[in-house]
C-alpha positions in Angstrom: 17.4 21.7 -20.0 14.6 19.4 -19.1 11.8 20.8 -17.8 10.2 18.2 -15.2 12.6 15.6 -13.5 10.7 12.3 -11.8 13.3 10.2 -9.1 11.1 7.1 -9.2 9.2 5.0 -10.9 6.7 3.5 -8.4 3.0 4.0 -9.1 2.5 7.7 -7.4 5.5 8.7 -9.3 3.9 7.6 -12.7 0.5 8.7 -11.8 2.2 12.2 -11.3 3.8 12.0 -14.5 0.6 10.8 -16.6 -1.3 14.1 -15.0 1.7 16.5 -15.6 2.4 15.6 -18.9 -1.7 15.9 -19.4 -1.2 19.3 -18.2 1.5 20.4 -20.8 4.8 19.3 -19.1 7.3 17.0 -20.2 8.6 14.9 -17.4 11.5 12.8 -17.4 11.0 9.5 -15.7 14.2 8.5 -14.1 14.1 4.5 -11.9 17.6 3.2 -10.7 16.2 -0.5 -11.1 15.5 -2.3 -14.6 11.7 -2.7 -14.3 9.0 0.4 -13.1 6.5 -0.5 -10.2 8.1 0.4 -7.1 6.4 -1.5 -4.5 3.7 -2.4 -7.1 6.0 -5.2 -9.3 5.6 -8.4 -10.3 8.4 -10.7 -10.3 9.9 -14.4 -11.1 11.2 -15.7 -7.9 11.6 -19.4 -8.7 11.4 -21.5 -12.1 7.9 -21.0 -14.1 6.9 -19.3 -10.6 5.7 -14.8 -10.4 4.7 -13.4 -7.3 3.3 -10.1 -6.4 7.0 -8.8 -4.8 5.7 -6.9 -2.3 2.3 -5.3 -2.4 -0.4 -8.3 -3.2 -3.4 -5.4 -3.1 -4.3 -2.3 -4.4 -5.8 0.3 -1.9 -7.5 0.3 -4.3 -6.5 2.9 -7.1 -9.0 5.7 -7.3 -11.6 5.1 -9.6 -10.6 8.7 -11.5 -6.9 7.2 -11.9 -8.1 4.1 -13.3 -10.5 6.2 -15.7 -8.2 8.6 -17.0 -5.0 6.2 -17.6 -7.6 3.9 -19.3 -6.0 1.0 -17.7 -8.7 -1.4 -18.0 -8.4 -0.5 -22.2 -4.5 -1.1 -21.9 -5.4 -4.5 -21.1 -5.7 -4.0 -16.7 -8.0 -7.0 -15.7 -8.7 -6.0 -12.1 -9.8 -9.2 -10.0 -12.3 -8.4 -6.8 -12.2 -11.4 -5.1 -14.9 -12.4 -2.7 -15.0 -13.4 0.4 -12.2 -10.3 0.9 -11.0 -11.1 3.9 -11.2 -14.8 5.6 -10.1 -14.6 9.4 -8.9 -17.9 10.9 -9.7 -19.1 14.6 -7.3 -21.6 16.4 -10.3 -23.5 17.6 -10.9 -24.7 13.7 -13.2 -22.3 12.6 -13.2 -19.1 10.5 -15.2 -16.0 9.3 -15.6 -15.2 5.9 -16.3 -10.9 5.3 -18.0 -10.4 1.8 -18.3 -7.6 -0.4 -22.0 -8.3 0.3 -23.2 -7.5 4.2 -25.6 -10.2 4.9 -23.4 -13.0 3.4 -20.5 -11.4 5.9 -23.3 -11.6 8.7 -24.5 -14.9 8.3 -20.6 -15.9 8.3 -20.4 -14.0 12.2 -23.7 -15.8 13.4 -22.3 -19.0 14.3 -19.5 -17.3 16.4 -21.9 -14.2 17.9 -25.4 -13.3 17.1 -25.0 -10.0 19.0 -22.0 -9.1 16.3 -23.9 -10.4 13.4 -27.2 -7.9 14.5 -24.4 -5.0 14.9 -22.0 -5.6 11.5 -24.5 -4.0 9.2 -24.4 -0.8 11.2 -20.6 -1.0 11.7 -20.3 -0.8 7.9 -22.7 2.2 7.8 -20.4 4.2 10.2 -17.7 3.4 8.3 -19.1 4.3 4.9 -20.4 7.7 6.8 -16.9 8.0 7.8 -14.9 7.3 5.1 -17.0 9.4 2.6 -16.3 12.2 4.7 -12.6 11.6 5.2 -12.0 10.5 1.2 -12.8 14.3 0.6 -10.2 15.5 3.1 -7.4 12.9 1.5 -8.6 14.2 -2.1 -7.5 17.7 -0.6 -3.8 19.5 -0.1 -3.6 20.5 3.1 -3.5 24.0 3.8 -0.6 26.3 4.9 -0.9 26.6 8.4 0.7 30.1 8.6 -0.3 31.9 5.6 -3.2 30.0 3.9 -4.4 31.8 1.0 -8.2 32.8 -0.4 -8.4 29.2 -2.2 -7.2 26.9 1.2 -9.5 29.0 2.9 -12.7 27.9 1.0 -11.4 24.2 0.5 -11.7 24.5 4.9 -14.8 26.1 4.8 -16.3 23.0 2.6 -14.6 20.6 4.5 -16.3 21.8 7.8 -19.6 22.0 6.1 -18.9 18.5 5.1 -18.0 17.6 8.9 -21.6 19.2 9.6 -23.0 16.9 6.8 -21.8 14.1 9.1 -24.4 15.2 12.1 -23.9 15.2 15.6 -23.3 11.5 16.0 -21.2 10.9 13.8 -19.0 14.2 14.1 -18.6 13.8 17.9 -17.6 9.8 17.3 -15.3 10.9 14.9 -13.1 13.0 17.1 -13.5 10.7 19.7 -11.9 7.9 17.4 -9.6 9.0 15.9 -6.6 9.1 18.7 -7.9 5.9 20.0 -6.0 2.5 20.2 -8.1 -0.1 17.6 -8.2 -1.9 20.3 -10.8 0.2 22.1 -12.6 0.7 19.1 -13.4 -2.9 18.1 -14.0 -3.7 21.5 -17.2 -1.1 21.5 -18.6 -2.6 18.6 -18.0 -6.5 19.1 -17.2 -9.7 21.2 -15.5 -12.3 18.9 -12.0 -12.3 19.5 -11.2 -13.4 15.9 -14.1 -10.9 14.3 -12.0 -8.0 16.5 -8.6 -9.0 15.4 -9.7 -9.0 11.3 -10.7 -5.5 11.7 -8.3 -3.9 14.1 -5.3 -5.5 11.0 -6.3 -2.6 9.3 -4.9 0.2 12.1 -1.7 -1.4 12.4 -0.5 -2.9 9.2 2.6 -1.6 7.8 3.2 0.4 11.1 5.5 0.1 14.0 2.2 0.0 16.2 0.5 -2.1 18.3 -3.6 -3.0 18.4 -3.4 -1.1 21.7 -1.4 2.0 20.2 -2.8 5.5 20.6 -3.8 6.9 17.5 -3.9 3.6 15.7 -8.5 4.1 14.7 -7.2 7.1 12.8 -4.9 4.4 10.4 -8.1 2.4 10.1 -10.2 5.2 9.1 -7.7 6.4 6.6 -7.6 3.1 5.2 -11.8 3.0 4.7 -11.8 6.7 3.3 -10.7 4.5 0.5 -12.7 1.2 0.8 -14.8 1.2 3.8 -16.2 -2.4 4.0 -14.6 -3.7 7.2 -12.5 -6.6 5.5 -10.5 -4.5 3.8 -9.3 -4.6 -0.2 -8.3 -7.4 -1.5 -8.4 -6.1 -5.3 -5.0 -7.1 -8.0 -5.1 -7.8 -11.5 -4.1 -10.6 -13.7 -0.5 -10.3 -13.9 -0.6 -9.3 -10.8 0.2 -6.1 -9.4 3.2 -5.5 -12.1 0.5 -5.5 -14.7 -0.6 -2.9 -13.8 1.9 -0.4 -13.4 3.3 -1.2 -16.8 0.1 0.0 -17.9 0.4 2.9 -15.7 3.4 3.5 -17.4 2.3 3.2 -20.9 -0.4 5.7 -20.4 2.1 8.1 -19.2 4.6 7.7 -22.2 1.1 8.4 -24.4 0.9 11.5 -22.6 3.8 12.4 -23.0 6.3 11.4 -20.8 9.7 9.3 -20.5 10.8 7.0 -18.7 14.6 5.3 -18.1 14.9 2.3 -16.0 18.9 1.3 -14.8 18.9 5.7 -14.0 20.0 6.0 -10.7 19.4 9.9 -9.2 22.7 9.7 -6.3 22.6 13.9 -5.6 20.8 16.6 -6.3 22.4 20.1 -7.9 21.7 22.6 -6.3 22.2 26.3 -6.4 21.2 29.4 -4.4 18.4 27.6 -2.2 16.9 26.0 -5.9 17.4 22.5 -7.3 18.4 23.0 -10.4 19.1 19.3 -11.5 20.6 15.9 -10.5 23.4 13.8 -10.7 23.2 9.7 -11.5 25.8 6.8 -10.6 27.5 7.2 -14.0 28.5 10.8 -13.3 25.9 12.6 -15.1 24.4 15.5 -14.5 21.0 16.1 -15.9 19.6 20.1 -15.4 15.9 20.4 -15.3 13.6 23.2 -14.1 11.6 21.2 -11.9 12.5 17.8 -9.8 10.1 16.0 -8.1 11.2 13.1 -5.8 8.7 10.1 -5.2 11.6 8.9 -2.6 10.9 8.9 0.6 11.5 12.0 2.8 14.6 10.9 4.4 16.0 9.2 1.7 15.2 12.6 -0.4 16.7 15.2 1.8 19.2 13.0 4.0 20.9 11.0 1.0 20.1 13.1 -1.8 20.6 16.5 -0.6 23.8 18.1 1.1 22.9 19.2 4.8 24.8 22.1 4.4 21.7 22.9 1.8 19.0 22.8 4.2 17.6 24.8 6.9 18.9 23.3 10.3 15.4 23.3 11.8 14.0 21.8 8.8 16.9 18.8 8.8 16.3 18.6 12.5 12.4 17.7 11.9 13.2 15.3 8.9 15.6 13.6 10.6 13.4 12.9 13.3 10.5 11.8 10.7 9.9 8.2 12.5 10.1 5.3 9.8 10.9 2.2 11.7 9.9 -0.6 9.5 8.5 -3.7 11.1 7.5 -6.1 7.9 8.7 -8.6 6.0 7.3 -10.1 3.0 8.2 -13.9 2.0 6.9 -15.7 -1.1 6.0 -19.5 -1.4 6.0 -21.1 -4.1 3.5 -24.5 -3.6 3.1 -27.9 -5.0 -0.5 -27.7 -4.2 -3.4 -25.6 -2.9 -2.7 -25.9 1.2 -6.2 -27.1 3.2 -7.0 -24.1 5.9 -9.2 -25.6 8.5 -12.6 -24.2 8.8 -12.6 -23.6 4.7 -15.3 -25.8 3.6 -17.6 -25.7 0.4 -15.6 -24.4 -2.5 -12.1 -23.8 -1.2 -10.3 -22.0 -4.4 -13.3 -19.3 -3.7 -13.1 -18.9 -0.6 -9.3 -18.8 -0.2 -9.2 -16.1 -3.5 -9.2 -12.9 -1.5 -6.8 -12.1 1.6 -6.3 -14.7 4.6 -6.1 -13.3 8.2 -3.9 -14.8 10.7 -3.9 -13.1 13.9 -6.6 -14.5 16.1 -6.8 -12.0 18.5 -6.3 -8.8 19.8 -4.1 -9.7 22.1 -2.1 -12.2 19.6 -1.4 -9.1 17.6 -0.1 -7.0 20.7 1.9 -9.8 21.8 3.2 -10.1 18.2 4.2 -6.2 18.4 5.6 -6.6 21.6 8.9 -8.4 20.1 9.5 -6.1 17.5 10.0 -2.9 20.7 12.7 -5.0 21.6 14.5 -5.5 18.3 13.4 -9.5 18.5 11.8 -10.7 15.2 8.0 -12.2 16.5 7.6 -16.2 17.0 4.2 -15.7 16.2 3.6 -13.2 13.7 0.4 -11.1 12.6 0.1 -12.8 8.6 -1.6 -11.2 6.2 -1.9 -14.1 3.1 -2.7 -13.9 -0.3 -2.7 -17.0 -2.6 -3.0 -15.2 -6.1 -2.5 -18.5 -8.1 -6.2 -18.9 -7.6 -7.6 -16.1 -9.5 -4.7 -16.0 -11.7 -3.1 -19.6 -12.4 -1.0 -18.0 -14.8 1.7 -16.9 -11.9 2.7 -20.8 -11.7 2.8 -23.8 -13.3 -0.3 -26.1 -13.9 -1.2 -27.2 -10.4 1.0 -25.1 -8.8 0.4 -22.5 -6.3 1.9 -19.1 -5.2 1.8 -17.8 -1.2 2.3 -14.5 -0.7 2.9 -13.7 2.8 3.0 -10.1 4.8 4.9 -11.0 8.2 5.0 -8.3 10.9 6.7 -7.8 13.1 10.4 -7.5 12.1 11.7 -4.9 13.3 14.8 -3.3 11.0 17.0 -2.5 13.8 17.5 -6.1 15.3 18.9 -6.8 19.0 22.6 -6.5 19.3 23.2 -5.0 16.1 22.6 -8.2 14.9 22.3 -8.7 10.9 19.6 -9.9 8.4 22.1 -11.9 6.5 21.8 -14.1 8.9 18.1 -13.8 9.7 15.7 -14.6 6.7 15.9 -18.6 7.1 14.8 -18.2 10.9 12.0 -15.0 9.7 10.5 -17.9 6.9 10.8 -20.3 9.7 8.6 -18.8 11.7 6.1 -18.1 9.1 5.4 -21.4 8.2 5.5 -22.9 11.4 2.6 -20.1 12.3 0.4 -21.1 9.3 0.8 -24.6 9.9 -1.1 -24.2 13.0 -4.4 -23.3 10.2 -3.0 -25.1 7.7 -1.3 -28.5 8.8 1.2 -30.1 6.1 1.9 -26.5 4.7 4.9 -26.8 5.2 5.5 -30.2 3.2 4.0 -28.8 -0.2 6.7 -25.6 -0.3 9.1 -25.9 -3.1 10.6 -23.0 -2.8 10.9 -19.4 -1.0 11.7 -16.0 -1.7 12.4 -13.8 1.7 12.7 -10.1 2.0 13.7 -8.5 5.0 13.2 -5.2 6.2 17.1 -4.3 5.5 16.0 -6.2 1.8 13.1 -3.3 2.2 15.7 -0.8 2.0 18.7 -1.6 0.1 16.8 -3.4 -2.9 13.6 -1.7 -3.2 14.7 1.3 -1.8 12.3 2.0 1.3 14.2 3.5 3.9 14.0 2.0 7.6 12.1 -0.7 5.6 8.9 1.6 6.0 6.5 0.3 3.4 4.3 3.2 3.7 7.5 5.9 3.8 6.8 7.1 7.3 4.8 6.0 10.1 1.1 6.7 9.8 1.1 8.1 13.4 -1.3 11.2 14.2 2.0 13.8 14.4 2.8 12.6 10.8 -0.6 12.5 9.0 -2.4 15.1 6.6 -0.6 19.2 7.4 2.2 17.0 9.3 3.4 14.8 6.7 5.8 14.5 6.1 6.2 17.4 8.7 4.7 20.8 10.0 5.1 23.8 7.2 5.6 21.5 3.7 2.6 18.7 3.5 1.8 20.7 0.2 4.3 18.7 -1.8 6.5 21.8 -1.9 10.3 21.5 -0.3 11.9 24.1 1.2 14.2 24.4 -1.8 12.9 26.0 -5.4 11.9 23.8 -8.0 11.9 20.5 -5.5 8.4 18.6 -4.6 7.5 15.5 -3.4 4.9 13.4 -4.5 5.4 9.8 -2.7 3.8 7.9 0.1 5.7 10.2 2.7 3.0 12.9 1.6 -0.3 13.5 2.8 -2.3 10.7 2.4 0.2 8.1 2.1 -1.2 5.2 2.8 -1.6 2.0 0.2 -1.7 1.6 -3.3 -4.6 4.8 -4.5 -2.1 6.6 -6.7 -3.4 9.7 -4.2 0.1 10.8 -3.3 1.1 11.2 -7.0 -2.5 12.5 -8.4 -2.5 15.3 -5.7 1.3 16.3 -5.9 1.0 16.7 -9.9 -2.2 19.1 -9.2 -0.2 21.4 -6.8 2.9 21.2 -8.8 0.8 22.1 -12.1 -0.8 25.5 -10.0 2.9 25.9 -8.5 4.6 26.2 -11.8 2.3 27.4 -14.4 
């Protein structure tokens, strides 16, 4: 009998098995593909070419997971590029946001002296903000009909913390958070480009558009864990693969396993409890505990037999929305491409994340395909170029371009399929950058494309949903994944969930798995 069963190995499902095997369990580990990572992997894609698969940032990780799994002493070199975020104009020119405030302001000046004056306290709100909102995604969420003595006083410190924000910023809070990111950029500047960088942040990885209700509340999430307007750009030597296999390391040293090539196809289960699983091969593996880092669909439609689950419950998961809309294509280069409006030092400035969406209404127009099952002409890009902080991905000279496309929606028009799609998706991507970046297209050797269908049958993310499940109001903190279980508990005995389709699912902070291996430790002691 085992006593803790893991289905996953992406990096919330080891960071849940580090912290339960730190707290006396022994969790088995059990990932259907050959390498750990999930959507944190770093892979070869070409000859003497790695690319960060998917995910080309971290969140980032939270600082406590990154100091207990001693990652940075297994050998982690996290890179914090700077400029984070460089936001290209059509007209030539470009806007550089910084770690450091008055660097980022003097890069706004030329394009808005008004915006300039007003980004310093833009960053304060945020920081106000997010500090307050990194306490609530550090909390479970209570029950909503029976919450007990210790959810109670968790609320009670969370509304003193709300008070802590003042007037101002309580009563902007509430205001913002249903809003489109439209709106909300629009109050605080006038540069179309400046607008467009920040807004990225509410709708990336969503099936939203910049003028989507309840899109500031994905923005706000995302700065409850970096608040500074450009967003992280942070990865590792190695890149992002590194540092899961360290992440995995520190959880065998604590006393977990891990099998790759393991793949979970059903669970067992008996009177209302899990009692084990089955894999591909036919085994069946009995274990007191299971805890999927799947996402919620995948975990109770594929893995689980209807027939053992509540109809209203299996009526509220199926209609759990996760309709992925991005794609993720990796170029490998002959040489560094020249963005116009990068002048100076070009490596440095290009080291972080590149912005390619010029406007609000460029990224609304780009959503606007995706409703209708069309794959966007021209696409919001978020770039990264990893090659420059880390020439060991590619040959000497040689670049890698990693490129997140939305939108592609995973249900095309017609029932037509992806097969058929990825040259014409690719296509598109580099005939958009070659607008910034004229002769891209020339210096491509090669290219890796992954479709949303890719999304799902390879890496295992149903719908294609990067983040599995949308990060809309109705699914976010006691809603997610839905009303009655956002405490990692199922409603079968001995089954949690600790992946991105919990509460606070969103990026690469390890949160999902940290708090789902607390609850699960109080749950089972």
């Amino acid at each position: 009998m085992i006593d803790t069963l893991i289905i996953g190995a992406g990096h919330n499902a080891l960071v849940a098995a580090f912290y339960l095997a730190k707290g006396g369990r022994k969790p088995l580990v059990l990932e259907r593909r050959p390498i750990v990572g999930g959507c944190a992997i770093t892979e070869d894609f070409a000859p003497g070419f790695k690319a960060p698969t998917l995910a080309h940032a971290f969140g980032p990780l939270r600082p406590s997971i990154v100091r207990d799994m001693q990652l940075e002493r297994r050998g982690v070199q996290f890179l914090r590029p700077d400029p984070r975020l460089i936001a290209l104009s059509r007209d030539g020119r470009a806007i550089a946001l910084s770690t450091d405030v008055k660097r980022s302001m003097d890069a706004i000046r030329p394009f808005s002296t008004k915006d300039a004056e007003r980004y310093p306290e833009f960053c304060d709100t945020l920081a106000r903000v997010g500090s307050f909102l990194n306490g609530l995604i550090e909390t479970t969420p209570p029950s909503i009909d029976s919450p007990s003595a210790n959810e109670m006083w968790e609320l009670l410190k969370t509304g003193r913390r709300f008070r802590g924000l003042g007037k101002k910023y309580a009563f902007a809070l509430l205001r913002w958070a249903p809003m489109a990111v439209a709106d909300f950029v629009h109050e605080w500047f006038e540069t179309e480009v400046l607008q467009a960088a920040i807004a990225a942040r509410g709708i990336f990885g969503t099936a939203m558009g910049a003028w989507s209700a309840g899109t500031t509340a994905v923005l706000l999430l995302a700065a409850a864990a970096d608040p500074l307007p450009g967003g992280s750009s942070i990865s590792a030597v190695g890149g992002p693969g590194a540092v899961t296999r360290a992440m995995a390391e520190a959880a065998r040293e604590a006393g977990a396993e891990i099998r790759t090539g393991a793949e979970v196809v059903r669970m067992l289960v008996k009177d209302e409890s899990v009692v084990g699983v089955a894999l591909a091969d036919g085994t069946e593996m009995l274990a007191r505990t299971v805890v999927s880092s799947a996402d919620p669909r995948r975990t109770f439609l594929r893995l689980v037999d209807p027939m053992d689950l509540e109809p209203g419950f299996l009526t509220r998961i199926r209609n759990y929305r996760m309709p992925g809309t991005t794609a993720k294509v990796n170029f490998a280069l002959r040489a560094l491409p020249a963005f116009r409006g990068i002048s100076g030092d070009a490596a440095a400035m290009l080291s972080g994340r590149v912005h390619v969406g010029p406007g609000i209404d460029y990224l609304e127009h780009a959503y606007d395909a995706s409703k209708y099952g069309e794959i966007s002409t021209e696409p919001y890009l978020d770039v990264s170029l990893p090659t420059i902080a880390d020439p060991s991905l590619a040959p000497s000279g040689r670049h890698v371009m990693s490129v997140y496309m939305q939108y592609a929606p995973f249900k095309l028009r017609d029932g037509t399929s992806w097969e058929h799609q990825s040259s014409r998706l690719a296509d598109s991507i580099l005939r958009t950058i070659e607008e910034y970046a004229p002769g891209l297209t020339a210096l491509v050797e090669h290219r890796q494309v992954i479709t949303p269908a890719d999304l799902e049958s390879t890496y295992g993310l149903t719908g294609g949903h990067v983040f599995h499940g949308e990060l809309a109001l109705d699914q976010l903190f006691t809603m997610r994944p839905t009303l009655g279980w956002a405490q990692y508990r199922t409603p079968l005995r001995n089954l949690y969930l600790c992946g991105s389709g919990t509460h606070p699912g969103h990026g690469l902070t390890g949160g999902s798995g940290q708090n789902a291996a607390r609850e699960i430790l109080r749950a089972t002691r």
